[in-house]
C-alpha positions, 0 to 999 in steps of 0.5 A, spaced: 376 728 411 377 731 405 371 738 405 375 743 401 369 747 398 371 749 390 368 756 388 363 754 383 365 762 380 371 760 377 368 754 373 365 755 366 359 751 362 365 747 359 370 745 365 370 741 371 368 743 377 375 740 381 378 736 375 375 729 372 377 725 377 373 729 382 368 729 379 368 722 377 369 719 384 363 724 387 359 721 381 360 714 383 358 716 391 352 720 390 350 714 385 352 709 390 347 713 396 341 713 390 342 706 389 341 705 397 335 710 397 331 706 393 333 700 395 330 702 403 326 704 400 322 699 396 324 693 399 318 693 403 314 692 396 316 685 395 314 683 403 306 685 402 304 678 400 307 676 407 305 682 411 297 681 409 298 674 411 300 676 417 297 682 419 292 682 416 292 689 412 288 692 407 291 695 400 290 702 402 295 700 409 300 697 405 300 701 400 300 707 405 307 704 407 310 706 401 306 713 399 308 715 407 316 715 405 314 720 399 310 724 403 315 725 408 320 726 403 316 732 400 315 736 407 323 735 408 325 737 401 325 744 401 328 746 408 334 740 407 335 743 401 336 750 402 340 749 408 345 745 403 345 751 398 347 755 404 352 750 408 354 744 404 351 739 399 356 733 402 355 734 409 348 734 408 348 728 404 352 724 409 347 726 414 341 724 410 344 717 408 345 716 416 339 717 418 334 714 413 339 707 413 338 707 421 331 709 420 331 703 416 334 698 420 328 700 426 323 697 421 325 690 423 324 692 430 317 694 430 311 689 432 305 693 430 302 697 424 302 704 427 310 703 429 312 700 422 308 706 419 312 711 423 318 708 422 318 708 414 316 716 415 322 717 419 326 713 412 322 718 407 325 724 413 331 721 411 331 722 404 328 728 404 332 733 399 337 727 397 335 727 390 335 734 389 342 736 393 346 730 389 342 732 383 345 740 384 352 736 387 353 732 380 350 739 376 356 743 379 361 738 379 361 736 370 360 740 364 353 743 362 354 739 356 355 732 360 349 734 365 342 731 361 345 725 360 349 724 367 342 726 371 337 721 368 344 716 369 343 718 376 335 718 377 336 712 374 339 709 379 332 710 382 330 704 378 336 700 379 335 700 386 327 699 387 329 693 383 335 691 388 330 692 394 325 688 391 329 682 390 333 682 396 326 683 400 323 677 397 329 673 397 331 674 404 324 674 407 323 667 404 329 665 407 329 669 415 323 672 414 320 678 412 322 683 418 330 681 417 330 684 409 330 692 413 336 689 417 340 686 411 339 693 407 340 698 411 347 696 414 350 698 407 347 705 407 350 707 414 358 705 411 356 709 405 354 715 408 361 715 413 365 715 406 361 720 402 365 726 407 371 725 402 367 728 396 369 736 394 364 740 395 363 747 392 362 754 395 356 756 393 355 763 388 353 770 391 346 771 391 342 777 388 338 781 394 332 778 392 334 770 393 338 772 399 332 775 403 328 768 399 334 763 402 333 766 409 329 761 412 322 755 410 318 761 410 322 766 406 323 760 401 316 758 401 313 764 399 319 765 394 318 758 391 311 759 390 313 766 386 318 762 382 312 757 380 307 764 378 314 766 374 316 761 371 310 757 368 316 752 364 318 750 372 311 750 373 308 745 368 315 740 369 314 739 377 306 738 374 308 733 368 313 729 373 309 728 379 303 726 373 308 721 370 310 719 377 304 716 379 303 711 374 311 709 375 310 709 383 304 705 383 306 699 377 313 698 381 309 698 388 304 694 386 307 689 381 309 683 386 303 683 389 299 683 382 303 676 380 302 673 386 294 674 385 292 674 379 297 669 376 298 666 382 306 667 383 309 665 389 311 670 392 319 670 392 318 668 384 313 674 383 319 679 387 324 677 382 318 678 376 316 684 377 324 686 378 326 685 372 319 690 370 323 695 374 329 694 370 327 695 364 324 703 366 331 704 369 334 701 362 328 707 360 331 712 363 337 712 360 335 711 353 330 717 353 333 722 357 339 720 352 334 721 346 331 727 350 339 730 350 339 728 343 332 731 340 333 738 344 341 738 341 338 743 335 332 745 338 330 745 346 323 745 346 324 738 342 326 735 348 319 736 352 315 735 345 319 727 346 317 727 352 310 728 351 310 723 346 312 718 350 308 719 355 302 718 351 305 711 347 306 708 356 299 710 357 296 705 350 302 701 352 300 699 360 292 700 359 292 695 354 297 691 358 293 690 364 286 691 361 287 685 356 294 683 356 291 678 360 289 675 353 296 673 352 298 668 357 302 670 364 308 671 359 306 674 355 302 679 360 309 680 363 312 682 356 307 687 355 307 690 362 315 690 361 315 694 355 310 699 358 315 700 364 321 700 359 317 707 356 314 710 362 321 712 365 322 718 359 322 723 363 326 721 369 333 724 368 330 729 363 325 733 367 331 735 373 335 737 367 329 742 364 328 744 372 337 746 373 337 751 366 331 755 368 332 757 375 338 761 377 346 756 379 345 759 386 339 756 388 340 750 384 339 743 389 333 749 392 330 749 385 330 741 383 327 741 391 321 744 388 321 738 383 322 734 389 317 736 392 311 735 387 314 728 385 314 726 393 307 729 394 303 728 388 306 723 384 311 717 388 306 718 394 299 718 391 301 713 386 301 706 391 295 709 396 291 711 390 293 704 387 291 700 393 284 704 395 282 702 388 284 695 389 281 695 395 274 697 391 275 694 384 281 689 384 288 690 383 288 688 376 283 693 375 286 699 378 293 698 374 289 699 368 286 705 370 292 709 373 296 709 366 290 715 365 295 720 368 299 719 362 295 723 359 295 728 364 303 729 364 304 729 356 299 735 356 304 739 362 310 739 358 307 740 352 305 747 356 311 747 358 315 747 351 312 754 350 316 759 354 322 754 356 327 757 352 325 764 355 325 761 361 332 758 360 335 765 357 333 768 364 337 764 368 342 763 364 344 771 365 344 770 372 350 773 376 355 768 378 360 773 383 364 770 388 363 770 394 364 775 400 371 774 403 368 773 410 363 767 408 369 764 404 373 764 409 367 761 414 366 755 409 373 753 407 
């Protein structure tokens, strides 16, 4: 077990942490645990039609349990991701991976609503923090000048994953059931998460006095998060405009097999497959605009939050319309729209974690991408099924999805407010000391 903590002091913005090869191999494992996040995560999506069949369940209840894991997520976040700033990231991420997969594993054992629900808040306690401490561990690993890039590869992930739990949900409940799907996607998690221990780790950078006092417990984290959103608007309107963005995303990808197989009729082993292939092209999008936001903000950084603004908007035309009056252009061609419009709503994905990494200080950093955590968890990948469902349940389901693109809006107007104090903000945290640690503590975590 390799558990050698690098001094994160002795690297610059242009270096590697502990070489390439290190790097490389910490990315690949970090990615591998995000791609098993999310296919636990959403796995449950493509089995819907199966448990409404068969339970009965309203769309608030199915909706509820996909937002339930976001919720516990956003109430995990913070305290998980303290303890990694101060202790380890790869301990910490090891220990999550195993919780969450064996959480999972569970969900195939449960023969009531109740206990399926408090099952998958166990996944969501799992997960709690993942993103926040890989997205810190991937920063700290590779050159600043490589981070934009490799974090909305890394959160893309995310999508990859959502589109593998979907398909494998659909394609193993059509042949074993619906209730085996938990137990063929969780065994891979559990095996991850023993190898992960053989990433490097890095030494955390000494604090000043006053986030030493704020790292010292939730509540002392707690009253300093809120400070920090008072201090830093650009903080602030980003963890806004993701959550906003994220409720659109959330509730399209939750809700996409359940739309094929009503209003087109789609069995649901085929609706699994259709609606992954929508999923697919935002992790395609993903990629694409987080590169175009690294490229647009190259010359000028407030660039790269008025391009994410910009695109926010074009997703919001875009699905309305799609699924408002794509209906117009034949089952195929709704899809295609509807396709185009993921492909577009996925913008912000790796760049708003990038944003939140410069404007906050480098020993806080898994700390401070948790505040984005906890407003993307709470307010976005949370609200965006339930509030889906309870829509459905009164209007339709195709009716609810046209409606809920409208937070687009909401999010381009948050980073457009968060363009106007981001460099400042990033001037800020860039002037943060980076001392190395006291002896004792280096000798206590090597």
């Amino acid at each position: 077990m390799n558990t050698h903590a690098i001094p994160a002091a002795r690297t610059g913005a242009q270096d590697y942490l502990a070489g390439k090869g290190a790097a490389w191999f910490a990315y690949a494992m970090t990615v591998a645990l995000m791609l098993m996040d999310y296919i636990d995560r959403q796995v449950i999506v493509s089995l819907f039609p199966y448990m409404k069949n068969e339970w009965g369940l309203s769309d608030v209840q199915l909706g509820s349990l996909v937002s339930v894991v976001s919720v516990t997520v956003a109430l995990g976040a913070l305290p998980v991701a303290l303890f990694a700033d101060r202790v380890s990231r790869v301990r910490s991420i090891a220990a999550m991976a195993a919780v969450w997969s064996a959480a999972t594993l569970s969900c195939m054992f449960m023969r009531s609503y109740g206990a399926l629900l408090a099952a998958r808040s166990l996944v969501g306690l799992g997960e709690a923090g993942y993103g926040s401490v890989g997205a810190a561990l991937i920063a700290s690993h590779f050159p600043e000048r490589m981070r934009g890039a490799l974090l909305a590869g890394f959160f893309a992930c995310a999508s990859v994953g959502s589109v593998l739990g979907v398909v494998l949900g659909g394609a193993i409940a059509a042949h074993w059931g619906w209730k085996a799907a938990f137990g063929v996607v969780g065994v891979p998690g559990l095996v991850l998460a023993a190898l992960y221990l053989l990433v490097r780790d890095y030494r955390t950078v000494r604090l000043t006095p006053v986030l030493t006092q704020a790292t010292r417990s939730s509540a002392h984290a707690a009253r300093h998060v809120t400070q920090s959103l008072t201090r830093s608007r650009t903080l602030l309107w980003v963890c806004i405009g993701g959550a906003a963005q994220l409720v659109v995303v959330s509730a399209v990808w939750s809700w996409m097999p359940s739309f094929l197989n009503r209003v087109h009729g789609v069995a649901p082993e085929q609706a699994a497959r259709q609606a992954a292939l929508v999923v697919l092209c935002g992790a395609l999008g993903s990629v694409v605009w987080g590169a175009v936001a690294d490229r647009a903000g190259k010359r000028r950084p407030v660039a790269r939050l008025q391009a994410m603004a910009l695109m926010c908007v074009a997703s919001l035309a875009v699905l309305s319309f799609a699924f408002g009056a794509g209906a117009g252009f034949g089952a195929q061609g709704q899809l295609a729209l509807i396709a185009l419009g993921s492909f577009l709503m996925t913008c912000t994905v790796g760049p708003v974690a990038a944003i939140v990494i410069d404007v906050v200080h480098p020993g806080v950093r898994a700390t401070g991408s948790s505040v984005l955590a906890l407003f993307q968890n709470l307010f976005g990948l949370a609200l965006g099924p339930v509030l889906a469902g309870t829509v459905s349940d009164l209007w339709g389901l195709q009716a609810a999805l046209a409606c809920i693109p409208c937070f687009a809006l909401a999010a381009a107007a948050a980073f457009l407010a968060a363009a106007r104090t981001y460099v400042e903000d990033m001037g800020r945290a860039s002037e943060a000391p980076a001392a190395p640690l006291p002896h004792a503590l280096r000798t206590a975590q090597a």
